[in-house]
C-alpha positions in Angstrom: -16.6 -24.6 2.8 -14.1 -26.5 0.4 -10.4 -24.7 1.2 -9.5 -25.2 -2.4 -12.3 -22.6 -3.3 -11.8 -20.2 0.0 -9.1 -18.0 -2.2 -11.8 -17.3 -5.3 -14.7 -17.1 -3.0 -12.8 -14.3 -0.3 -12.0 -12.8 -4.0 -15.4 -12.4 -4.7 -17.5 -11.6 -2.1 -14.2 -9.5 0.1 -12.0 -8.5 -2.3 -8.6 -6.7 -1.2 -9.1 -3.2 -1.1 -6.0 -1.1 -1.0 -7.3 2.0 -1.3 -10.7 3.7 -0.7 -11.7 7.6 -1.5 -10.9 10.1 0.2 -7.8 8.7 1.9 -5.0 10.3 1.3 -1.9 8.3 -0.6 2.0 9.5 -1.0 3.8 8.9 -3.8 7.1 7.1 -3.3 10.0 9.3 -3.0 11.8 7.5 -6.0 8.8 8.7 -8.1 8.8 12.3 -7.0 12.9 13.1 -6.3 13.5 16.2 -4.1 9.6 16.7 -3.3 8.9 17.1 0.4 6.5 14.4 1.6 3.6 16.9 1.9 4.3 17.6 -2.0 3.5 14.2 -2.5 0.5 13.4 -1.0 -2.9 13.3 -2.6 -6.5 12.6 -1.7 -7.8 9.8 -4.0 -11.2 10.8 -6.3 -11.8 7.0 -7.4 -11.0 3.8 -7.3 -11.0 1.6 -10.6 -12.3 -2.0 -10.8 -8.6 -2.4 -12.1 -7.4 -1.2 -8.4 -5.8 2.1 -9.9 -6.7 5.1 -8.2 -7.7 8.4 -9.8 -6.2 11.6 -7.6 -7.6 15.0 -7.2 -5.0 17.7 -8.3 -3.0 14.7 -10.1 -3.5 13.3 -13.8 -4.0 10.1 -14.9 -4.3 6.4 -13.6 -2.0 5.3 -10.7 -1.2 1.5 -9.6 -0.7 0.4 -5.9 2.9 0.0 -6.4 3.7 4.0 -7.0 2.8 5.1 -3.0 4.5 4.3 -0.3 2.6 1.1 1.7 -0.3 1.8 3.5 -0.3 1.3 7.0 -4.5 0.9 8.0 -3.6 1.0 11.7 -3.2 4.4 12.1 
């Protein structure tokens, strides 16, 4: 395959995914001041074609940057 279409064509076919239901996220401590980290964690309902994520127990639309990274390894 060309490289100068690799990037569009692992876009389309394997996009990044950054969050799937069910997992759990947790909100970045900035966002949620003097919340324990247990506070702050939510399982996520859906994920948009616009990668935000809607939570259960949460309102509204949520981007990537909000949570605190997620670490796949575990």
């Amino acid at each position: 395959m060309f490289k100068i279409f690799k990037k569009y064509y692992q876009k389309i076919v394997k996009p990044d995914v950054w969050a799937r239901p069910n997992m759990q996220v947790t909100f970045r401590a900035e966002i949620m001041p003097g919340k324990d980290r247990e506070e702050r964690t939510f399982k996520i309902i859906k994920v948009k074609n616009n990668g935000r994520v809607i939570l259960e127990g949460f309102a509204g639309e949520h981007r990537e940057s909000s949570f605190e990274p997620v670490n796949f390894q575990k």
